[in-house]
BAMARLO-235031 format. One line per field, with one value per atom (N, C-alpha, C, O): residue in one letter; x, y, z; atom name; residue number from 1. Coordinates in Angstrom, 1 decimal. Atoms other than C-alpha are relative to their C-alpha. Layout:
N
vomar = A;...
px = X;...
py = Y;...
pz = Z;...
kelo = CA;...
numar = NUM;...
// end
This chain:
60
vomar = X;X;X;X;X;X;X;X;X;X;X;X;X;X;X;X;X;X;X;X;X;X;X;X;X;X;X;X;X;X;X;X;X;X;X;X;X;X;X;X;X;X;X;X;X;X;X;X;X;X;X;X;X;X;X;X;X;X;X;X;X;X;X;X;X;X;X;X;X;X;X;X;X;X;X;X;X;X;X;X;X;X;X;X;X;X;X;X;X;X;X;X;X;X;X;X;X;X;X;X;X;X;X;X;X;X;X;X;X;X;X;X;X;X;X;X;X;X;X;X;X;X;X;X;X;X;X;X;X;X;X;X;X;X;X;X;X;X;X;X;X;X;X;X;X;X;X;X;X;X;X;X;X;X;X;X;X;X;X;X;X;X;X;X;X;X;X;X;X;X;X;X;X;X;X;X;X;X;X;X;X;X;X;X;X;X;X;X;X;X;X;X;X;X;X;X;X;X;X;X;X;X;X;X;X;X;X;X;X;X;X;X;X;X;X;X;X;X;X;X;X;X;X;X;X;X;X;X;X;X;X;X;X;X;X;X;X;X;X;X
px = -0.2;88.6;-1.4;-1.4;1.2;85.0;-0.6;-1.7;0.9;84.2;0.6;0.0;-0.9;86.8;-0.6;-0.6;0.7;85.0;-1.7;-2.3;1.3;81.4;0.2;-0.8;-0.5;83.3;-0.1;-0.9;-0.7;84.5;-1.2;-1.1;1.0;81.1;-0.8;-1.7;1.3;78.9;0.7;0.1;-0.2;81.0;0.0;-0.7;0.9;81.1;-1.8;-2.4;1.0;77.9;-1.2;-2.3;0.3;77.5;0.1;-0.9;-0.9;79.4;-0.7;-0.7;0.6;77.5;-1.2;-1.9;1.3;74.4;-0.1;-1.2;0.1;75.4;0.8;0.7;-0.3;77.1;-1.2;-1.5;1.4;73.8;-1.1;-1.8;1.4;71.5;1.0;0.6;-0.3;74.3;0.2;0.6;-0.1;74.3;-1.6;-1.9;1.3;70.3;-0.1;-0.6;0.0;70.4;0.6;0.2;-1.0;72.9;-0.7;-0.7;1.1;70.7;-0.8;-0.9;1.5;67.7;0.3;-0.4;-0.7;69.9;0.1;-0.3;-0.2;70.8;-1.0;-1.1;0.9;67.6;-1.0;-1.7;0.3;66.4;0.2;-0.5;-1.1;69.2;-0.6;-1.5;0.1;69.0;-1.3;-1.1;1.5;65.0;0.0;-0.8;-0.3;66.1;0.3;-0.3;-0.9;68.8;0.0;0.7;0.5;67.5;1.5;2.2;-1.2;70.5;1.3;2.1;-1.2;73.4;0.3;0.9;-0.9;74.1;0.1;-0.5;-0.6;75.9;-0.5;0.3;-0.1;74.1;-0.9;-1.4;0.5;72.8;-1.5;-1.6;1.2;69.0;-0.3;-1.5;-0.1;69.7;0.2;0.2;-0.5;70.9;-0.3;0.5;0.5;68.6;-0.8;-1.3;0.2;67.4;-1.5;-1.8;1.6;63.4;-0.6;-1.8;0.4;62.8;0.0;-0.8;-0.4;64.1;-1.1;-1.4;1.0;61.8;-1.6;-2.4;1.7;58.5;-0.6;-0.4;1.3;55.7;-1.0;-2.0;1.7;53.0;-0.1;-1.3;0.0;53.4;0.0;-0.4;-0.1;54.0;1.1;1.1;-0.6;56.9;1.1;0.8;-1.2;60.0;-0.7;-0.2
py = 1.3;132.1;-0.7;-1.8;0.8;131.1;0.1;-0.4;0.3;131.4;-1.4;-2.1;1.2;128.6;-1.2;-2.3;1.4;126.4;0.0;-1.1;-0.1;127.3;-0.5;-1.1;0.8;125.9;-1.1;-1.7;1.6;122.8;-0.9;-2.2;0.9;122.0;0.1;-0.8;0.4;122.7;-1.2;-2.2;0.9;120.9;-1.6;-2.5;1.4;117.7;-0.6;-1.6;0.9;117.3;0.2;-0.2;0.2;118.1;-1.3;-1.9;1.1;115.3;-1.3;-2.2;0.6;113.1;-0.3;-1.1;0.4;113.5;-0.3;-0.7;0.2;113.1;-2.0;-2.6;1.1;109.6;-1.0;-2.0;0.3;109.0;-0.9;-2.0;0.1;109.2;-0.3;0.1;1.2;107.0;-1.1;-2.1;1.7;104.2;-0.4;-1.6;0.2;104.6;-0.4;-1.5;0.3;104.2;-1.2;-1.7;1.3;101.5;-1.3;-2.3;0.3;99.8;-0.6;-1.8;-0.2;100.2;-1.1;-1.9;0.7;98.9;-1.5;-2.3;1.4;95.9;-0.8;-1.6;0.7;94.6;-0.3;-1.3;0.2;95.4;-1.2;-1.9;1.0;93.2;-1.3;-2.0;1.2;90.5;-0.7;-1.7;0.2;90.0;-0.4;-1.3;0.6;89.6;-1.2;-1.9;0.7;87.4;-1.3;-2.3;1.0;85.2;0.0;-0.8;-0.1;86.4;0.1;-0.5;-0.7;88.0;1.3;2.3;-1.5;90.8;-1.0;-2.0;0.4;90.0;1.2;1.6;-1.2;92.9;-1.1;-2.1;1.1;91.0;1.1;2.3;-0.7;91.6;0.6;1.0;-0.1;92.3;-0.9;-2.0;0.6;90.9;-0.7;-1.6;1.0;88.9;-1.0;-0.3;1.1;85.5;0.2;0.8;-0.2;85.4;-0.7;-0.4;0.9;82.8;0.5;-0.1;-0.2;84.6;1.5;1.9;-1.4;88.0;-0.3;-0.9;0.1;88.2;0.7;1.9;-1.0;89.5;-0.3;-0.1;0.6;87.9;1.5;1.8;-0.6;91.1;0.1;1.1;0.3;89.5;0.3;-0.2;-0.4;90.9;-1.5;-2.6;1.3;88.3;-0.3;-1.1
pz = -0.5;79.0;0.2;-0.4;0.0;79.8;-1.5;-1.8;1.3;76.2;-0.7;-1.5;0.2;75.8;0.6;0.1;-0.9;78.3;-0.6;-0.5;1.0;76.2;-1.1;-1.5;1.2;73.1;0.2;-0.4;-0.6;74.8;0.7;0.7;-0.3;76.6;-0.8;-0.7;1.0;73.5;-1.1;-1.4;0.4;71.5;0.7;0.3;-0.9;74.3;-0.2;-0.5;0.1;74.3;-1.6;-1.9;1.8;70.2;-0.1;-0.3;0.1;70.2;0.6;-0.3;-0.5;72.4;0.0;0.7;0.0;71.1;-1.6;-2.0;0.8;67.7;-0.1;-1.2;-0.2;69.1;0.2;-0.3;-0.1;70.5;-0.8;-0.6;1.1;67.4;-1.1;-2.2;1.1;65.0;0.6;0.0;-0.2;67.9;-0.3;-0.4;-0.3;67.8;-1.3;-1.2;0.5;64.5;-1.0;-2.0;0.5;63.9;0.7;0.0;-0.8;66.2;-0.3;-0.1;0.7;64.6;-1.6;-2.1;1.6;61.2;0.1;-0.8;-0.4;63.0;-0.3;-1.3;-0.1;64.2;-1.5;-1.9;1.4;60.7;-1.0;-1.8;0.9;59.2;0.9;0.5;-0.7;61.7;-0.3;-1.0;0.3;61.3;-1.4;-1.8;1.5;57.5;-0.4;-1.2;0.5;57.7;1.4;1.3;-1.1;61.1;0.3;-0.2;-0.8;63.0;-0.1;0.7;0.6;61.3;0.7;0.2;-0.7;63.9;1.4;1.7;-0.8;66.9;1.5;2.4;-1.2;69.5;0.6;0.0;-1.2;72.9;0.2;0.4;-0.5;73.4;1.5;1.8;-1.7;77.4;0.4;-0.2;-1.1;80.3;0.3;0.5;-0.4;81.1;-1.0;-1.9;0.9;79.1;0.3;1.3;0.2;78.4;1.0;1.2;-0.5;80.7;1.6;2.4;-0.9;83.6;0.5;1.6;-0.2;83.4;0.3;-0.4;-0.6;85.6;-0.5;-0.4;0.4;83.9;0.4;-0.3;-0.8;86.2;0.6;0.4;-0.8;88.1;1.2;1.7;-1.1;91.2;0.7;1.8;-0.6;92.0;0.5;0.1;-0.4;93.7;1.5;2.3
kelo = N;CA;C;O;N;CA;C;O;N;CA;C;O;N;CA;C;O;N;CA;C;O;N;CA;C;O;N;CA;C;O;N;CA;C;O;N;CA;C;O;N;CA;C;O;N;CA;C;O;N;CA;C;O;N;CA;C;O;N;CA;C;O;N;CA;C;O;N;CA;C;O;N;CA;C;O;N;CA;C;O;N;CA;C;O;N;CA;C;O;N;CA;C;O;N;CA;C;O;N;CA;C;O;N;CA;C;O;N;CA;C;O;N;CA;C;O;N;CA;C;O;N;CA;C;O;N;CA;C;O;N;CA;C;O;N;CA;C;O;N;CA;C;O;N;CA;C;O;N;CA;C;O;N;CA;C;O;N;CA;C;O;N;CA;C;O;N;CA;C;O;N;CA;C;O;N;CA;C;O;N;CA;C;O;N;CA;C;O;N;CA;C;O;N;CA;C;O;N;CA;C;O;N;CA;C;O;N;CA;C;O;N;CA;C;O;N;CA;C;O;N;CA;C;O;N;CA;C;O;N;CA;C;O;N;CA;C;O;N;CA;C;O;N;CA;C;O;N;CA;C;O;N;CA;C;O;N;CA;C;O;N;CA;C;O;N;CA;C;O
numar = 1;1;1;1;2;2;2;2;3;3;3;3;4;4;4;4;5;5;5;5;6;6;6;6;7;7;7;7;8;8;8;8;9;9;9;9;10;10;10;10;11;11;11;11;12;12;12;12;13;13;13;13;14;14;14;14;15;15;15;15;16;16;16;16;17;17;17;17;18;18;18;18;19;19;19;19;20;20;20;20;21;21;21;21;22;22;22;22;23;23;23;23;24;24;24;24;25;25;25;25;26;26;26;26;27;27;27;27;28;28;28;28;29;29;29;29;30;30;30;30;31;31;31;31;32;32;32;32;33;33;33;33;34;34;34;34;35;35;35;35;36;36;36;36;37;37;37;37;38;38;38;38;39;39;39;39;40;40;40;40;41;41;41;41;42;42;42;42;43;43;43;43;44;44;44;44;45;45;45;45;46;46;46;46;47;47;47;47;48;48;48;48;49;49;49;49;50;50;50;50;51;51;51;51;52;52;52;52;53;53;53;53;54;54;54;54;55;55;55;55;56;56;56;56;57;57;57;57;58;58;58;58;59;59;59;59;60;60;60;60
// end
């Protein structure tokens, strides 16, 4: 029985890291493409708009 649960959690996180490193690379493909084609991928750069992020380092 616990070799059943050793299957099932190496496979989970087989699985999970092999999910991982084809979103990291699809990703990667994007920004590729996009930079090409001046904006033919549809992924959002973050949450927040450029205008809105402190980098004075002053903190709020």
């Amino acid at each position: 029985m616990l070799t059943l649960y050793l299957v099932i959690a190496l496979a989970s996180v087989s699985s999970l890291f092999l999910l991982s490193v084809l979103l990291f690379v699809g990703v990667r493909l994007c920004r590729r493409v996009r930079e090409a084609s001046l904006g033919a991928c549809s992924v959002p750069e973050g949450h927040f708009s450029g205008h809105l992020v402190d980098v004075s380092g002053m903190g709020t």
